[in-house]
N, C-alpha and C positions, 0 to 999 in steps of 0.2 A: 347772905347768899340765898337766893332763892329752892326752897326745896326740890326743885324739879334737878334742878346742877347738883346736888347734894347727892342723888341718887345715883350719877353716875364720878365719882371721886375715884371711883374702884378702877373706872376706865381709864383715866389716865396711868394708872400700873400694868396694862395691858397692852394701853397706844402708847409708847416711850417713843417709838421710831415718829410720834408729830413730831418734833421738835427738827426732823432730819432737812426742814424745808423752813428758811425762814419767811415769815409770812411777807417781809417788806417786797420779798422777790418776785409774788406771784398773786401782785393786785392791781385791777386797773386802774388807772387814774380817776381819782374822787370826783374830778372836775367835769368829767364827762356823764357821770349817770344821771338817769334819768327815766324816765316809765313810758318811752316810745316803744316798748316790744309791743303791751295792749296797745298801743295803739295801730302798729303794724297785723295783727292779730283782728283785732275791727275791722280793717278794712280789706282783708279779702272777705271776712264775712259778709258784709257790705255790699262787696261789689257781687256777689250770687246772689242774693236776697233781691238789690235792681234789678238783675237778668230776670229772678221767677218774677218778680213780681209786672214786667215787661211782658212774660209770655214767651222770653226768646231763648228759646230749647237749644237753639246749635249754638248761642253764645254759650249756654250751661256747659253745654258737654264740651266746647273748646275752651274754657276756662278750667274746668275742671281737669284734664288733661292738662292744661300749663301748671295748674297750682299739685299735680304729681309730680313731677319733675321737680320742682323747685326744693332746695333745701331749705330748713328750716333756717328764719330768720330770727328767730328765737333764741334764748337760753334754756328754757325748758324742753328745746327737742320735736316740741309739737309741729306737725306738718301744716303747711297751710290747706290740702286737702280738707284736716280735720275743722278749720275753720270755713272753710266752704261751707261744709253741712252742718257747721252751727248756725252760719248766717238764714239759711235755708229748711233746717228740720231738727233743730234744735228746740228748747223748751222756750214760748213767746214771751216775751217781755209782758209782767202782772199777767203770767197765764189763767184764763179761764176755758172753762169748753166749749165755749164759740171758737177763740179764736186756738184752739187745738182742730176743732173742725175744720176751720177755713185754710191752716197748714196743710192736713191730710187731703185737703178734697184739690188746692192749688200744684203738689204734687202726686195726685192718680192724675191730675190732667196732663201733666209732664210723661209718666209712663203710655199714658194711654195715644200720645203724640208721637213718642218715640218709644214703639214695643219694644223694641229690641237695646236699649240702651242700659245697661248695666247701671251706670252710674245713677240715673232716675232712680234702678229699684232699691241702689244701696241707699239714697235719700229717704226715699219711703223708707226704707226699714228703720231706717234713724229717729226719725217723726216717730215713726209705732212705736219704737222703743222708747223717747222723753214721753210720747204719750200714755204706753204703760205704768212709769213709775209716777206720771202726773194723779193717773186713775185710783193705784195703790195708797198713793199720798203718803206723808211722811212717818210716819207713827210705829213704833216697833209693830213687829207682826201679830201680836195676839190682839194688838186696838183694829188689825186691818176685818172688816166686815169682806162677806162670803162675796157679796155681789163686788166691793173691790176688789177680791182676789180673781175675779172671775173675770171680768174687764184685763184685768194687769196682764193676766195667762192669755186669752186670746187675742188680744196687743202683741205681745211675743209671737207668739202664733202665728200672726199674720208676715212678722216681721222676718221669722223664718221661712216662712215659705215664698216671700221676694226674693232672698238672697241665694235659695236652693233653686233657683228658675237661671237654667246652665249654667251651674256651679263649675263645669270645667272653665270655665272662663276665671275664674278668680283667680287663677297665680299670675295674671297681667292688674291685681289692683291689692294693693297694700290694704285699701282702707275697705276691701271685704272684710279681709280679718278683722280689722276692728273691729268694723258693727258687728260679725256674726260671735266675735268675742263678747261683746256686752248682752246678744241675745243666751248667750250661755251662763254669764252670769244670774242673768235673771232666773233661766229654768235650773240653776242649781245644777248642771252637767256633772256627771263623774269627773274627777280629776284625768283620768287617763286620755278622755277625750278630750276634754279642754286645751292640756297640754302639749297635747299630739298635733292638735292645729296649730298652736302658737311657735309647736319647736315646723312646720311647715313653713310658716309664716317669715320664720328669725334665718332659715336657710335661705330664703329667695332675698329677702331687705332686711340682712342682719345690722343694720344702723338707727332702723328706723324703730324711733322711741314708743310712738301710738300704741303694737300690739303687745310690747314688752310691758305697757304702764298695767293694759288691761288684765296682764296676766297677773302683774304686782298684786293687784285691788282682788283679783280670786284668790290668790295665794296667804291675806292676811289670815290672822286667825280667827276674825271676829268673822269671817266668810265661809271658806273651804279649807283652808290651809295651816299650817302650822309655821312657827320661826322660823325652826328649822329647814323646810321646805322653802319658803320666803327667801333665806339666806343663801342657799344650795341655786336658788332658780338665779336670782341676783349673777351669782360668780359664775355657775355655769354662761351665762349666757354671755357676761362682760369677758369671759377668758376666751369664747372663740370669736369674738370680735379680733380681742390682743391690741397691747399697745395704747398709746393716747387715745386713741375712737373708743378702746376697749371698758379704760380709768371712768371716761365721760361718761359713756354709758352707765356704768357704773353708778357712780354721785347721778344721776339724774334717776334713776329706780328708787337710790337710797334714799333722795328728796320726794318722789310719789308713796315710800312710806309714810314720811313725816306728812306730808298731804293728806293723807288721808287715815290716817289714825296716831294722831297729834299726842296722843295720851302712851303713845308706845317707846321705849328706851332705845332707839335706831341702833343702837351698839352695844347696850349690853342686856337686850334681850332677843334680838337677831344674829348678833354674833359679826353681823360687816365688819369688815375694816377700817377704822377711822384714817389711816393711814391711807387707805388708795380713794377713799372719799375725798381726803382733803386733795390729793393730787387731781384726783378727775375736778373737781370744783374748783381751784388752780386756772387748771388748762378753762375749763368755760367761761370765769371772767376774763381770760387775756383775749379769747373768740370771740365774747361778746362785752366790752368794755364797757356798754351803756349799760348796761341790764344790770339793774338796782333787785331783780330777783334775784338774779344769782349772788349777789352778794348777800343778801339779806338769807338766802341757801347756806350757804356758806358760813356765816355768825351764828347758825341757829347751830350746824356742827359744829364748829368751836367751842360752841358753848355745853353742849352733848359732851364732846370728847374730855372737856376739863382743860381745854387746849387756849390755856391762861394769854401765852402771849399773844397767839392768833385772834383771839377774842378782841384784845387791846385795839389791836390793828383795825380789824374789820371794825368795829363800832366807829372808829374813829372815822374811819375811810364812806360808813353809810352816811356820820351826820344826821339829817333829819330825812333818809330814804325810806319809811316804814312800809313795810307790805303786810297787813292783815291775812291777807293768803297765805304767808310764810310762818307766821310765829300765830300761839292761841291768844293772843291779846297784847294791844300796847303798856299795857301795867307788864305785863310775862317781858318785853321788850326790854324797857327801861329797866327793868329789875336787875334782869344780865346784863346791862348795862352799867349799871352802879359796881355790878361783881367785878368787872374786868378790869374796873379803874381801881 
């Protein structure tokens, strides 16, 4: 039995009601996955990165505007919005600081074509911000040198003062809050504020995964946050959704833990529910039947909760679906795989 499932043994005394849902009931058919969501997820990137790189601004802003509207085709929730401004001002493929340059300078020519176009300045800010953390580079904070700390801060800097250029305008765009949530994470905001925008945010598009995830990633503890806090923001937020929208929600926060802090016990140091995770993760693969994520979401809680039979299932059900994004390693994979059989 791999040590990581070891740790959580206690959990299964805790989550008895897994058992309330048998797993054969609520998986989609094996036959159908498959890892078309990246590929759905590419190509509206895609298709904005052709438009800037065209020069054609009123496609941008008319595309951008359809890719709001649209719900997510995803399992993980993510808007296609937010792929827009990867395609566009996200971090370059083998970034260097040329072509971080040549990003920032291809949209100030977008803003400066269309002053008044919000979306332009949410792009910019997007760019400043992968270009701020590009500048700070990876390296815990005492390796960061004075002159990268100084780049990284006026990067953010710039990045806020796009998005505070008619800030009334923002409760007609989801994906202000995003960016100006990542610009808050960078400057270490007080929790109150931060907060205060996100519960703004969750009132006007309480469905919408983007500014919930952002809050996630402040909220760990290796950030701002504590478990507790983490756990409390989690449920607050899935219980005024309510209901199926409310579960899903749910399991998709509890999976942007696991995302992003792989080394953390999702249930028995947060305190979730492995019970309404497995339900909300349930309802996402019957939503999305192809999506080899969500299953692979899904076995990695099973395997968290100690939730022996479900484990069975899903391994059985992924076959050879692996996702690297999901679990710390294919040896961490297979291992939980040995366990369940």
């Amino acid at each position: 039995m791999p040590n990581r499932i070891a740790l959580f043994l206690f959990t299964f005394l805790v989550c008895a009601c897994h058992k309330a849902t048998d797993p054969h009931t609520i998986l989609a058919d094996p036959s159908l996955l498959d890892n078309s969501e990246a590929e759905k997820e590419y190509s509206f990137a895609l298709a904005a990165s052709n438009l800037l790189s065209e020069k054609d601004y009123d496609g941008l802003e008319k595309l951008a505007a359809t890719d709001r509207a649209l719900e997510s085709p995803v399992a993980s929730g993510t808007a296609p919005i937010s792929d827009f401004y990867d395609g566009i001002a996200g971090t370059p493929n083998n970034a260097t600081e040329a072509s971080f340059q040549q990003e920032l300078s291809d949209l100030d020519a977008w803003t400066k074509a269309r002053p008044d176009s919000v979306t332009a300045r949410i792009a910019c800010a997007n760019a400043q911000i992968s270009y701020a953390w590009f500048s700070r580079g990876s390296g815990w904070a005492n390796t960061v040198t004075d002159a990268e700390w100084a780049a990284f801060r006026s990067s953010l800097a710039e990045a806020s003062r796009l998005l505070l250029v008619d800030v009334d305008k923002r409760r007609a765009y989801p994906d202000w809050y995003s960016t100006i949530e990542m610009v808050g994470m960078g400057q270490s905001w007080p929790k109150f504020k931060f907060l205060k925008l996100s519960a703004e945010c969750a009132s006007q598009y309480p469905t919408d995964a983007d500014p919930y995830t952002h809050a996630v990633i402040y909220l760990l503890p290796r950030w701002e946050g504590t478990n507790a806090e983490l756990a409390n923001f989690i449920t607050t937020s899935a219980d005024r959704v309510g209901g199926d929208e409310g579960d899903i929600l749910y399991a998709r926060l509890a999976a942007c833990v696991w995302t992003y802090s792989c080394d953390t016990d999702v249930f028995s140091q947060t305190g979730l529910s492995c019970a309404r995770v497995k339900h909300g993760m349930g309802l996402i693969c019957r939503r999305f039947p192809h999506s080899s994520y969500a299953m692979n979401c899904f076995c990695v809680f099973a395997c968290q909760a100690h939730d022996h039979d479900a484990a069975h299932v899903l391994f059985d059900q992924l076959g050879d679906h692996f996702l690297d994004s999901t679990w710390p390693s294919r040896e961490e994979f297979e291992a939980d795989r040995t366990w369940s059989r």
